[in-house]
TORKOL-4160 file (C-alpha; in steps of 0.2 Angstrom, whole numbers, padded with zeros to 4 digits, m for minus):
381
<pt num="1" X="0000" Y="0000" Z="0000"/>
<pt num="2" X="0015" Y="0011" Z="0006"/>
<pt num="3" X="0023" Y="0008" Z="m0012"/>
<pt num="4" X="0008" Y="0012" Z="m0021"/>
<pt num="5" X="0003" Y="0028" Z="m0011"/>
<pt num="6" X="0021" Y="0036" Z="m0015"/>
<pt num="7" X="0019" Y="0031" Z="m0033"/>
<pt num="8" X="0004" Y="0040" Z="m0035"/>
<pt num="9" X="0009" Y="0055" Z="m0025"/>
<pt num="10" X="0026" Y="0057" Z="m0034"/>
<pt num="11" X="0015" Y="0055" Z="m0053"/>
<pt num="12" X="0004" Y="0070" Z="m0046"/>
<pt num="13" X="0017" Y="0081" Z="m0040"/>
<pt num="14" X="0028" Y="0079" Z="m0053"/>
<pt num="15" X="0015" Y="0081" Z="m0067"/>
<pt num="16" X="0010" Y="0097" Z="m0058"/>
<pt num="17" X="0028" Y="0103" Z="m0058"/>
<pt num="18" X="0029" Y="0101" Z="m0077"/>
<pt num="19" X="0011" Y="0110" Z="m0081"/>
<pt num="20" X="0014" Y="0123" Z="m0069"/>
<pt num="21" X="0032" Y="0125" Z="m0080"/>
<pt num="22" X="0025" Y="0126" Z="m0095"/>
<pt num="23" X="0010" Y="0137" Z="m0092"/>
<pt num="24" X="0025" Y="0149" Z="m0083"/>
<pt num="25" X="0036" Y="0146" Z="m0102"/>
<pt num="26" X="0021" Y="0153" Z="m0110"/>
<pt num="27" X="0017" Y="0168" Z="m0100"/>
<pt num="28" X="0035" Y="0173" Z="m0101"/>
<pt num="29" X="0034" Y="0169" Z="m0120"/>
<pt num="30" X="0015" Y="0178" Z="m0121"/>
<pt num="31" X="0027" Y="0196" Z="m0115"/>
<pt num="32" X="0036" Y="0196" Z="m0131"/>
<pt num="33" X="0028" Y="0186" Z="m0141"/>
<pt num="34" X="0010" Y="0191" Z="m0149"/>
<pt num="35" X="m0003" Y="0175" Z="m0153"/>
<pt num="36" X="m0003" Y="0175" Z="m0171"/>
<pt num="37" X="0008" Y="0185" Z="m0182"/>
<pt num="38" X="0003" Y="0188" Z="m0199"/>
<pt num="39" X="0013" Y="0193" Z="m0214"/>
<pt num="40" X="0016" Y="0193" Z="m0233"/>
<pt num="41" X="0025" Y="0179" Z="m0245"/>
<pt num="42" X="0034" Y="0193" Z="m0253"/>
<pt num="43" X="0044" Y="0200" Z="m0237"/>
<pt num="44" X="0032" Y="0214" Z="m0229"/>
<pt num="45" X="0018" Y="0223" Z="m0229"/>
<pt num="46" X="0017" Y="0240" Z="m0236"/>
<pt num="47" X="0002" Y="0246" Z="m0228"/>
<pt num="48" X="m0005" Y="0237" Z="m0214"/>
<pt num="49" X="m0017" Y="0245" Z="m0208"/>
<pt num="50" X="m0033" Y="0236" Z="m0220"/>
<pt num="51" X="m0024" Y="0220" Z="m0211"/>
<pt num="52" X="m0025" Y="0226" Z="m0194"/>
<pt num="53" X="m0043" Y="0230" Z="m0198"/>
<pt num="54" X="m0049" Y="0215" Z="m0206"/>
<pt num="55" X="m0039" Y="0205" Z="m0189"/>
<pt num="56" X="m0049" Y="0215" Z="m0178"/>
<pt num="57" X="m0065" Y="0212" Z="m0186"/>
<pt num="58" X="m0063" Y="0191" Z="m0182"/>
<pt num="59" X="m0072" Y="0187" Z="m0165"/>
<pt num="60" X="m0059" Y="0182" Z="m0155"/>
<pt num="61" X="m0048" Y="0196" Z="m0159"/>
<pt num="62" X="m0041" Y="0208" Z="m0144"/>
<pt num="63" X="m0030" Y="0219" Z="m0152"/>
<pt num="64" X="m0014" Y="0221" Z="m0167"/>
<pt num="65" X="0000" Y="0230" Z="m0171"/>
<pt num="66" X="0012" Y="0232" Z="m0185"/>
<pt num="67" X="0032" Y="0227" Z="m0183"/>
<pt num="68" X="0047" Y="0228" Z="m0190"/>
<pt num="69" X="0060" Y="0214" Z="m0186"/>
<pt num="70" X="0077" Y="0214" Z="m0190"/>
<pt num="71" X="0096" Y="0210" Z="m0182"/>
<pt num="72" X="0110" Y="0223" Z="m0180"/>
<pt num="73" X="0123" Y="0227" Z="m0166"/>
<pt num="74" X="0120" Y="0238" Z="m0152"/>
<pt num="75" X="0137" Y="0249" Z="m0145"/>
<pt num="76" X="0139" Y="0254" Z="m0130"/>
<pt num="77" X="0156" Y="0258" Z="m0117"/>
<pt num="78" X="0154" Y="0241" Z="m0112"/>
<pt num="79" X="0157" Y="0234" Z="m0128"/>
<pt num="80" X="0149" Y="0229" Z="m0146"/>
<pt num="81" X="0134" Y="0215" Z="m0141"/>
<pt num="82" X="0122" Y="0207" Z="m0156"/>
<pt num="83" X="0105" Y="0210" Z="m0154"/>
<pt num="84" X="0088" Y="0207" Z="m0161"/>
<pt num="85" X="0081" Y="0224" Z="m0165"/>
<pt num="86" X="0061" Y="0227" Z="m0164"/>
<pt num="87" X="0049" Y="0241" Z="m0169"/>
<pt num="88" X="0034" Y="0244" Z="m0164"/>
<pt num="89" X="0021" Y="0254" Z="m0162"/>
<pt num="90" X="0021" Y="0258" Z="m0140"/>
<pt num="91" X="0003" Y="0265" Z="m0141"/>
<pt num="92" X="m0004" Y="0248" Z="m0149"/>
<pt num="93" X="0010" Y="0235" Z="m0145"/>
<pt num="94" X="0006" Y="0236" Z="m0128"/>
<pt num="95" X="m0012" Y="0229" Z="m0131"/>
<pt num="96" X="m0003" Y="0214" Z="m0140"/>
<pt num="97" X="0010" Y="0210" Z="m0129"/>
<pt num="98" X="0015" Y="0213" Z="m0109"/>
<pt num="99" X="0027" Y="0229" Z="m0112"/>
<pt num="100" X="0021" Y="0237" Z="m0096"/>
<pt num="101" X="0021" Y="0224" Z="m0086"/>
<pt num="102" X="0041" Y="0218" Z="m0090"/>
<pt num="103" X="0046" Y="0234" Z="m0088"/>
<pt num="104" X="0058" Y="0234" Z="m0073"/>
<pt num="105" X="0068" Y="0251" Z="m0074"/>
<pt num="106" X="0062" Y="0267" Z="m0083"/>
<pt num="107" X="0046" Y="0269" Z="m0094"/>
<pt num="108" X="0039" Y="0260" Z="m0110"/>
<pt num="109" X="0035" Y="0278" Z="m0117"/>
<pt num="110" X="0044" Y="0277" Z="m0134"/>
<pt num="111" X="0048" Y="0291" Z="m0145"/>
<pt num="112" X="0062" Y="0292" Z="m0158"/>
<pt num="113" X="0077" Y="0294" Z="m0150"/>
<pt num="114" X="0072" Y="0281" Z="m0136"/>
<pt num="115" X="0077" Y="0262" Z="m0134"/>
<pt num="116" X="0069" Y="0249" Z="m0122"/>
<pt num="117" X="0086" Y="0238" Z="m0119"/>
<pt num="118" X="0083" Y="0219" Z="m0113"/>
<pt num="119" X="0088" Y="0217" Z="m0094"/>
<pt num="120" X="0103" Y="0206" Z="m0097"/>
<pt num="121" X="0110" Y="0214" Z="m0112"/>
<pt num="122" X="0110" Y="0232" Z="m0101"/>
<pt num="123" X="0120" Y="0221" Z="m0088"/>
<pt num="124" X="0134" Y="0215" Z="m0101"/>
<pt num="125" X="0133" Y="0232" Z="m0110"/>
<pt num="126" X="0135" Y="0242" Z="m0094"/>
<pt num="127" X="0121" Y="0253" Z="m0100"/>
<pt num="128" X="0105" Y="0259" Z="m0086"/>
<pt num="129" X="0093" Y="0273" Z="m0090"/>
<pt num="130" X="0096" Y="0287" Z="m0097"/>
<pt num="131" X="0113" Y="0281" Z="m0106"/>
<pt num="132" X="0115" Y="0282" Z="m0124"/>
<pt num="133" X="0119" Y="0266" Z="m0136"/>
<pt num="134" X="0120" Y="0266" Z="m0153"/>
<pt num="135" X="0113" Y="0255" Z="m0164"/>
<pt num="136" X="0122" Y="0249" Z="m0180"/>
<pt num="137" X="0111" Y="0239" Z="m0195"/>
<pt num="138" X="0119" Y="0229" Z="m0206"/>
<pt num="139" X="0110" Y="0236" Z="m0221"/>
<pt num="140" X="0118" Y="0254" Z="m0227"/>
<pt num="141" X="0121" Y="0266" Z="m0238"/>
<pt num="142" X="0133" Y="0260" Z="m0256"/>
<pt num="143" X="0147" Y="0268" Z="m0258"/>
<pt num="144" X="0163" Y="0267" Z="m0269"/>
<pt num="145" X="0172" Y="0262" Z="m0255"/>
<pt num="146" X="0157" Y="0248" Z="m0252"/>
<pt num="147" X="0142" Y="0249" Z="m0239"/>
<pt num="148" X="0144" Y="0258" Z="m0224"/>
<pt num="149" X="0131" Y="0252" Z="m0211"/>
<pt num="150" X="0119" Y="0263" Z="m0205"/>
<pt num="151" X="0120" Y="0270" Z="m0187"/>
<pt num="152" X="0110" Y="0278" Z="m0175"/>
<pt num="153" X="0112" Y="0285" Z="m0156"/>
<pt num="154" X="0098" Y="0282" Z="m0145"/>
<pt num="155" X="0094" Y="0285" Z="m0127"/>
<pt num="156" X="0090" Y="0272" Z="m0116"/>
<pt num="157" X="0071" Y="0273" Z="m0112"/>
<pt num="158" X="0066" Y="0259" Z="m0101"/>
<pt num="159" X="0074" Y="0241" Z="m0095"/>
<pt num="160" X="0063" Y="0226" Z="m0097"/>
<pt num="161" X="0062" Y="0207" Z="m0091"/>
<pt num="162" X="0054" Y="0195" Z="m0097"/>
<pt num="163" X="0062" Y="0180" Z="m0088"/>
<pt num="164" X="0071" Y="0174" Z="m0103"/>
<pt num="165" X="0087" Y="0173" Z="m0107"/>
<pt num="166" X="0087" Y="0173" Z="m0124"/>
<pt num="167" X="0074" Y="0188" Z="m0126"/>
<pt num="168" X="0083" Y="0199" Z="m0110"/>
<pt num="169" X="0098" Y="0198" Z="m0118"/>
<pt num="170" X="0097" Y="0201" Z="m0137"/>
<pt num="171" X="0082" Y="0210" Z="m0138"/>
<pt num="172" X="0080" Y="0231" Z="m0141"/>
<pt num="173" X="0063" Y="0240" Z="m0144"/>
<pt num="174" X="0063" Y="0254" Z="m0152"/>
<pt num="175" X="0049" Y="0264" Z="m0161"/>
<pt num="176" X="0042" Y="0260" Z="m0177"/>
<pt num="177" X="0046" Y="0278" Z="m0187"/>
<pt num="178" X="0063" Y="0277" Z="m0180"/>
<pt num="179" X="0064" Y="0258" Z="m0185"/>
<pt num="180" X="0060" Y="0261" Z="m0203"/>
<pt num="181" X="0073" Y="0275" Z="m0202"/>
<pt num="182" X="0087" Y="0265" Z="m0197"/>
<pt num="183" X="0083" Y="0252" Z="m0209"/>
<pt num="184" X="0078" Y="0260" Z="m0221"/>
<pt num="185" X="0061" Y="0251" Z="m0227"/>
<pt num="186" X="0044" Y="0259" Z="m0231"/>
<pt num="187" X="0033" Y="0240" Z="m0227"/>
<pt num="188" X="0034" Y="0232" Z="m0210"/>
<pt num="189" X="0039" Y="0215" Z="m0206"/>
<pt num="190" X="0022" Y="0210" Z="m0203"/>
<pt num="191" X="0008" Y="0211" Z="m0190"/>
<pt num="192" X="0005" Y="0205" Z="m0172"/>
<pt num="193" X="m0013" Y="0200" Z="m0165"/>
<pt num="194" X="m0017" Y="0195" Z="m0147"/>
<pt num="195" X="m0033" Y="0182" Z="m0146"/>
<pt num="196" X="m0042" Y="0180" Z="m0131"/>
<pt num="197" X="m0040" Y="0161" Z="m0130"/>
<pt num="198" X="m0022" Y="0156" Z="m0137"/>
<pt num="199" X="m0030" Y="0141" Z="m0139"/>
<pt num="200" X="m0043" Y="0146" Z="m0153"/>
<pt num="201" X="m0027" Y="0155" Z="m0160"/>
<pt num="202" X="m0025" Y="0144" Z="m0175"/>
<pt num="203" X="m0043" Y="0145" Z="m0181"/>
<pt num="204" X="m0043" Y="0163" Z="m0178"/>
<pt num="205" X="m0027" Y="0163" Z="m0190"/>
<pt num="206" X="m0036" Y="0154" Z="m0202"/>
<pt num="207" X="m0051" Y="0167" Z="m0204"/>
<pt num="208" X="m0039" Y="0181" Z="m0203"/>
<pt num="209" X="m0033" Y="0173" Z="m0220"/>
<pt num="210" X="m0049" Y="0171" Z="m0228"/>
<pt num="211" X="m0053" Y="0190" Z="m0225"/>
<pt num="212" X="m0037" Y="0193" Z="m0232"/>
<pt num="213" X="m0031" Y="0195" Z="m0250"/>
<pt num="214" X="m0020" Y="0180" Z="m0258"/>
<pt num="215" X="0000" Y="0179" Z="m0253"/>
<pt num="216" X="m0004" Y="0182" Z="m0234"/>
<pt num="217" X="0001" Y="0168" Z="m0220"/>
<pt num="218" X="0000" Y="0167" Z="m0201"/>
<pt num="219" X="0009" Y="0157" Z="m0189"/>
<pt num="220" X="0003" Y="0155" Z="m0171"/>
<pt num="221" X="0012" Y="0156" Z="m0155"/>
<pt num="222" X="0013" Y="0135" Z="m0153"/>
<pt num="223" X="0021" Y="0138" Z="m0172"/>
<pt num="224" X="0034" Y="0148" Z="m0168"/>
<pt num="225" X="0038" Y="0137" Z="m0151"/>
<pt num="226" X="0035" Y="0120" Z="m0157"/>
<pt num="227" X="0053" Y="0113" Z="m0151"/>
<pt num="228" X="0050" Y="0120" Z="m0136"/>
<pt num="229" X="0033" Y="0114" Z="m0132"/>
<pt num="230" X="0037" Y="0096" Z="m0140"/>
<pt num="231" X="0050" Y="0093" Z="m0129"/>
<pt num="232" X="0040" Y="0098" Z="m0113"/>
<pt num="233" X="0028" Y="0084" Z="m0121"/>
<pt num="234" X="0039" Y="0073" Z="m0126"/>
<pt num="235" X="0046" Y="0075" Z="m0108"/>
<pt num="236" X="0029" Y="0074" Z="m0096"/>
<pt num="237" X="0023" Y="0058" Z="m0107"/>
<pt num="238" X="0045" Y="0049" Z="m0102"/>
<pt num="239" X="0040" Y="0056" Z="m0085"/>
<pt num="240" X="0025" Y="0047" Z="m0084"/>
<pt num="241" X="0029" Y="0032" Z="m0091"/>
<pt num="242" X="0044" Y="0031" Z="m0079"/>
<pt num="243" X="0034" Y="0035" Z="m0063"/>
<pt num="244" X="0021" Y="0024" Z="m0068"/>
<pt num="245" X="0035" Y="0009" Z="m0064"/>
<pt num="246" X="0034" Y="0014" Z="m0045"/>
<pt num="247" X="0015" Y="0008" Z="m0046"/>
<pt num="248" X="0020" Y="m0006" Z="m0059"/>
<pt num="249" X="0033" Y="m0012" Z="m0045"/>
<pt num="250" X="0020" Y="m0009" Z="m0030"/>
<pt num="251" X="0007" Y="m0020" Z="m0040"/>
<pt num="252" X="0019" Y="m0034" Z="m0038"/>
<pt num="253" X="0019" Y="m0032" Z="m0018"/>
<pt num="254" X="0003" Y="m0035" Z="m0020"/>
<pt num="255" X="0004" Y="m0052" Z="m0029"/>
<pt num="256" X="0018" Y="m0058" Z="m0016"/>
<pt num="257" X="0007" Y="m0051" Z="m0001"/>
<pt num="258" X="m0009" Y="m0062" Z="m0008"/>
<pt num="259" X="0002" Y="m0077" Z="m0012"/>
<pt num="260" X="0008" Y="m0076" Z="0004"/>
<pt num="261" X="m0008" Y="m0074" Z="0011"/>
<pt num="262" X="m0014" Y="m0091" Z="0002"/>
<pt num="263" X="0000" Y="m0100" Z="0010"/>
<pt num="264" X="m0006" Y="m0097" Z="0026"/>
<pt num="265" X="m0023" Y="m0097" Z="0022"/>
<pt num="266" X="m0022" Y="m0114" Z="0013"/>
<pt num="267" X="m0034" Y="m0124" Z="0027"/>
<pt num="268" X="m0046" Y="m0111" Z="0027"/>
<pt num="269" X="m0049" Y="m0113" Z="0010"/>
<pt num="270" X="m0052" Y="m0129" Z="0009"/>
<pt num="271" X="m0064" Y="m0129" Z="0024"/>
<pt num="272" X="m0074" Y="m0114" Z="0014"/>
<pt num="273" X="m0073" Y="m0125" Z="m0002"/>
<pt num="274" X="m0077" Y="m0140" Z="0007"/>
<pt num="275" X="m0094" Y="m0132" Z="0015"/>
<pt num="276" X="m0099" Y="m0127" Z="m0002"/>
<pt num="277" X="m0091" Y="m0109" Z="m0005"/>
<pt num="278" X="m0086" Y="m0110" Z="m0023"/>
<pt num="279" X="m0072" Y="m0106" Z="m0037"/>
<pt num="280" X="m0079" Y="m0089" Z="m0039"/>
<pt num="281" X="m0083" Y="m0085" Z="m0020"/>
<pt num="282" X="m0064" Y="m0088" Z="m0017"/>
<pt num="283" X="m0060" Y="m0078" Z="m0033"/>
<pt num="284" X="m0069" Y="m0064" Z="m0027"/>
<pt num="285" X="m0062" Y="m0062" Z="m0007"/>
<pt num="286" X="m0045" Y="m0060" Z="m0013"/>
<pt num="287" X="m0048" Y="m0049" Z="m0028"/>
<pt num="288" X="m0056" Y="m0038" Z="m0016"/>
<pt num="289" X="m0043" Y="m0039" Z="m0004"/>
<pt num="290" X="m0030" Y="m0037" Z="m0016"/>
<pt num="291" X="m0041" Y="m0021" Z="m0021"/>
<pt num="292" X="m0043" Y="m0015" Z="m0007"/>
<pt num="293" X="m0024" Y="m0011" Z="m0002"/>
<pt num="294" X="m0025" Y="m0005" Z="m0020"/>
<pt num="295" X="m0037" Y="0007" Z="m0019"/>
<pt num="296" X="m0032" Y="0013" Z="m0001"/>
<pt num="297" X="m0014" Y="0014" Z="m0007"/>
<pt num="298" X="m0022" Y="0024" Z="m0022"/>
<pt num="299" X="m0032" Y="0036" Z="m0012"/>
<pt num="300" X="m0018" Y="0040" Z="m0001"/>
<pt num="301" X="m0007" Y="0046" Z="m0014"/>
<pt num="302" X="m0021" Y="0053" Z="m0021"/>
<pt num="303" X="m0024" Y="0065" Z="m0005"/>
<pt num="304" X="m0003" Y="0067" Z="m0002"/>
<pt num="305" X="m0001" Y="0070" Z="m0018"/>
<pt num="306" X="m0014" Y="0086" Z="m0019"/>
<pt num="307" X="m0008" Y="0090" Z="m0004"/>
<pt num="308" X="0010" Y="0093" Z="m0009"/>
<pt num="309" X="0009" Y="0098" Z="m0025"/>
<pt num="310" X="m0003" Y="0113" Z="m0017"/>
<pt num="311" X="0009" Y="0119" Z="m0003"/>
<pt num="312" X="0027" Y="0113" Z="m0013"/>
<pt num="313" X="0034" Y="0132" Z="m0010"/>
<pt num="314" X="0031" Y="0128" Z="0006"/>
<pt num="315" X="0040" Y="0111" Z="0007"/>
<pt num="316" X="0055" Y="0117" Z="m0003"/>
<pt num="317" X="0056" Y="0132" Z="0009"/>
<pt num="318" X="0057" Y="0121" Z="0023"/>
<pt num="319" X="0068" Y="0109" Z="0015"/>
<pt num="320" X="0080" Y="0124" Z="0010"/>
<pt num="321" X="0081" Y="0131" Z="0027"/>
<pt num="322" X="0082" Y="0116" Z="0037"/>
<pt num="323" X="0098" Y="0110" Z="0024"/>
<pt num="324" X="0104" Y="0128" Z="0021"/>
<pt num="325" X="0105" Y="0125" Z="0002"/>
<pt num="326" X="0095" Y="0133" Z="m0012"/>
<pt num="327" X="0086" Y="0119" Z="m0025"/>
<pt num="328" X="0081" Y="0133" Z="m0038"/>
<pt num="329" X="0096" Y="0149" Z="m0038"/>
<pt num="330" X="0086" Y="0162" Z="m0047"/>
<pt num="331" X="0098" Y="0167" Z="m0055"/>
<pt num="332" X="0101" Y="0151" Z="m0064"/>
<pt num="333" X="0082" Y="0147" Z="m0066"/>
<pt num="334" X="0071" Y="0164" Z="m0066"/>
<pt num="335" X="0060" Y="0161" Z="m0055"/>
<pt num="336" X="0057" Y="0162" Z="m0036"/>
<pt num="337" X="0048" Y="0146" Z="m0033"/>
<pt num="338" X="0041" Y="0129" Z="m0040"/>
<pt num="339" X="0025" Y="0132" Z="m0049"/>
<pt num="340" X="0014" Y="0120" Z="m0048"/>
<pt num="341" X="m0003" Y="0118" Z="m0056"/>
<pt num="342" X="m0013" Y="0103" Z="m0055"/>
<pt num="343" X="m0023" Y="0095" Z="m0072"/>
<pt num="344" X="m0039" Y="0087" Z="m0066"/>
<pt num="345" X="m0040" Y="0076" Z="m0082"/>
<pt num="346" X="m0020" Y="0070" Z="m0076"/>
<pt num="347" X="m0027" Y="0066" Z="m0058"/>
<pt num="348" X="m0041" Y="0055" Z="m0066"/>
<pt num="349" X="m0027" Y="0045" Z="m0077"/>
<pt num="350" X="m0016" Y="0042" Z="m0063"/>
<pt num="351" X="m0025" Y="0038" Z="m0050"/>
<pt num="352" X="m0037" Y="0025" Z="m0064"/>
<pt num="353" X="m0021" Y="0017" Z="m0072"/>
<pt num="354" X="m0017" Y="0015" Z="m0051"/>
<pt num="355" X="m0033" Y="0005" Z="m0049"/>
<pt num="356" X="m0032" Y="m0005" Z="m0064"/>
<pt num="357" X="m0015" Y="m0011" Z="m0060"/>
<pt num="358" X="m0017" Y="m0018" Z="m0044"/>
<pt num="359" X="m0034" Y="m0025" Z="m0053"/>
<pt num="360" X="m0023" Y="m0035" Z="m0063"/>
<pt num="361" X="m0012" Y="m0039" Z="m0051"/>
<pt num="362" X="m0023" Y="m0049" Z="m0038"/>
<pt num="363" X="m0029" Y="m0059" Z="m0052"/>
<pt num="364" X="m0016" Y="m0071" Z="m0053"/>
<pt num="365" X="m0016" Y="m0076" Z="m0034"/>
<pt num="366" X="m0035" Y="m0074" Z="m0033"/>
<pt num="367" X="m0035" Y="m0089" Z="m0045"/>
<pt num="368" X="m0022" Y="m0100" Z="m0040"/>
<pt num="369" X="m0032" Y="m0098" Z="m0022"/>
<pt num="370" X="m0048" Y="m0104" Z="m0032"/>
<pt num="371" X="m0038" Y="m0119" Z="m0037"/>
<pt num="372" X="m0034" Y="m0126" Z="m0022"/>
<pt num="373" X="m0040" Y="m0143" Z="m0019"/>
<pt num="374" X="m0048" Y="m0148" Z="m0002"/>
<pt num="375" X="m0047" Y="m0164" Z="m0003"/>
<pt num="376" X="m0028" Y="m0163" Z="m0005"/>
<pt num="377" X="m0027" Y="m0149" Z="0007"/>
<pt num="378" X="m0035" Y="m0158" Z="0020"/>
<pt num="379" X="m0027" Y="m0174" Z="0018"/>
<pt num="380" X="m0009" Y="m0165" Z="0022"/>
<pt num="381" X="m0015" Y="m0153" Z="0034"/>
């Protein structure tokens, strides 16, 4: 039973762990990255405003925004660090994505001259608020000397986190007039909606397309993360798979517990047998022994593992102060705790798949218990 309770308590934990990862990975990902993002085949979108409209117009829509995405390098006394350089719009790319909210130092108030630098790359730059970087494009003017890149000083507005390394320390914002500037296009990159339900996002992309002329496509935030989120996938199904061994491994306790249970029980059987209990009487007493240290193993976890998986912060806490370690460094990890989220749809699996191997595993000693012979029994007891 013991076997079995821990089995189910680590699947539910665990589990939780892991969706309560992922849904912190998307949040993180949803303050950068817009739902859907619609562009055109031919490289950019010279006027997208009749898109924005027609995006807007799909139930399901919140809000869009036009963006310019391209790479450069940004310059600072610290040193020369690549970077992923972003316009937007401020007034409408905050509807789309969390630029408030990740915002640490300054404002998000973009004009110009002003630059949004991402938390890590201000730290390797040497760079806070108020400083001035300049940002170098690859594309420039042709000369007979060859192309000289273009490059433009701005002023640091603002200094955002998002929680990811990747985007804190290679993303820059800057405004979409100053964007098209630097680079020197007259179309955007393309177009960022938010959705209301990022799960309906790719049906919304869809109708988004058919208001649209030919030569548009969309890609929706699972698109433009599917390694990611396949290998969180790929990963919860190993982990369950693997835990579920515990449980596996507790069934057979079971058997050996019944067997042994047969063995001692032996004359009692027979005398059942012999005063006319029959095959399928016996059948059923050990099944529902064997089943009910299943199922009380099972709803044990069950409890342990709700319990736990709802006051883990707690636990870890605990463990951390009584050891004097630190199980997640912030600064390794980016975030301040484990969180945890429990699927109800997960619980039903576990704690079914539970039930029905311990089922299975009293089978084999129920029957060989229903096999015993009285007569024989008897004679030798």
């Amino acid at each position: 039973m013991v076997g079995i309770a821990i089995g189910v308590m680590a699947l539910i934990v665990v589990l939780s762990v892991m969706n309560g990862f992922e849904d912190d990975i998307k949040t993180k990902l949803m303050g950068t990255q817009s739902h859907i993002v619609i562009s055109h085949y031919k490289g950019g979108i010279s006027d997208p405003t009749p898109v924005m409209n027609a995006a807007r117009n799909i139930s399901g829509v919140v809000a869009a925004t036009p963006f310019i995405l391209s790479q450069g390098l940004v310059s600072s006394p610290g040193g020369i660090s690549g970077a992923v350089i972003r316009g937007i719009d401020p007034d409408s790319a905050s509807k789309v994505i969390r630029l408030r909210e990740i915002i640490t130092h300054g404002t998000s108030t973009l004009d110009d001259s002003g630059v949004l630098v991402g938390s890590e790359l201000a730290s390797m730059s040497g760079v806070i608020v108020g400083d001035a970087v300049t940002l170098i494009s690859p594309s420039g003017t042709i000369t007979p000397l060859g192309m000289i890149p273009t490059s433009r000083t701005f002023i640091v507005r603002g200094i955002f986190s998002t929680g990811m390394y990747e985007f804190d320390s290679n993303m820059v914002y800057i405004s979409l007039p100053a964007a098209k500037k630097m680079f020197m296009m007259e179309t955007v990159s393309g177009v960022e909606v938010k959705v209301d339900d990022i799960y309906q996002a790719e049906s919304i992309a869809q109708k988004i397309l058919a208001s649209l002329d030919e030569g548009y496509w969309a890609k929706t935030w699972k698109d433009m993360n599917k390694s990611l989120f396949s290998a969180l996938k790929l990963e919860k199904t190993i982990m369950f798979i693997i835990l579920l061994f515990i449980i596996l491994v507790a069934a057979f306790s079971i058997i050996s517990t019944i067997i042994m249970m047969v063995m001692e029980k032996r004359k009692e059987i027979a005398i059942l047998k012999s005063m006319g209990a029959s095959t399928e009487q016996i059948l059923k007493i050990f099944i529902t022994v064997g089943m009910a240290i299943g199922i009380s193993g099972t709803l044990a976890g069950l409890v342990l593992g709700l319990l736990l998986a709802q006051n883990l912060n707690a636990v870890v806490a605990a463990i951390e102060f009584i050891f004097r370690i630190q199980v997640m460094p912030q600064d390794v990890y980016y975030i301040t705790g484990l969180p945890t989220k429990v699927n109800a749809v997960e619980v039903v699996c576990i704690v079914t798949a539970s039930i029905l191997l311990c089922f299975f595993a009293t089978i084999y000693p129920a029957r060989q218990a229903a096999r015993q012979d009285p007569v024989e029994v008897i004679r030798y007891e």
